[in-house]
Phi, psi and omega in degrees: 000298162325290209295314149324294200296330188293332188264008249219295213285309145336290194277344180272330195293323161280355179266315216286301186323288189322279196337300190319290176333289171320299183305324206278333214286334194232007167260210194264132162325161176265126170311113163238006146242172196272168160322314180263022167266335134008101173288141165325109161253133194222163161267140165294141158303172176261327191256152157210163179259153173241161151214140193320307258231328194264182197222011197222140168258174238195125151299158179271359141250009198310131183271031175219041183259109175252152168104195175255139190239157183240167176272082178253212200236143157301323179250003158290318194278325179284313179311300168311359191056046178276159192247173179240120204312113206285002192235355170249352201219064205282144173223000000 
């Protein structure tokens, strides 16, 4: 009768092992990022600042505009081939 029970008790530890196995291989991927790592999507502004000497348009308060800035249309500033500034207009 022990020796029943040793396969009894056997044969339940491996299917539970299997069972285990099947659920994580097949179940739903795991999120492993959060949410706010997500990049930031904005509408471009209409209006933005340039500066002659720079290569990035800019909100016109952005505090990482150097030098003197003009005021243009976002797709005047894309025409002139300017980028759009990764710390104010993160997208």
């Amino acid at each position: 009768m022990t020796e029943k029970v040793l396969t009894l008790m056997s044969a339940v530890v491996v299917l539970l092992i299997i069972g285990g196995w099947l659920g994580v291989s097949f179940g739903e991927p795991a999120i492993l990022r959060s949410p706010h790592s997500d990049p930031r999507i904005t509408t471009r502004p209409e209006i933005v600042a340039v500066t002659s000497e720079g290569k990035l348009y800019h909100n016109p308060d952005c505090g990482f505009i150097h030098g003197p800035t003009r005021v243009e249309s976002t797709d005047q500033a894309v025409a002139e081939g300017y980028t759009p500034c990764t710390r104010c207009l993160k997208r």
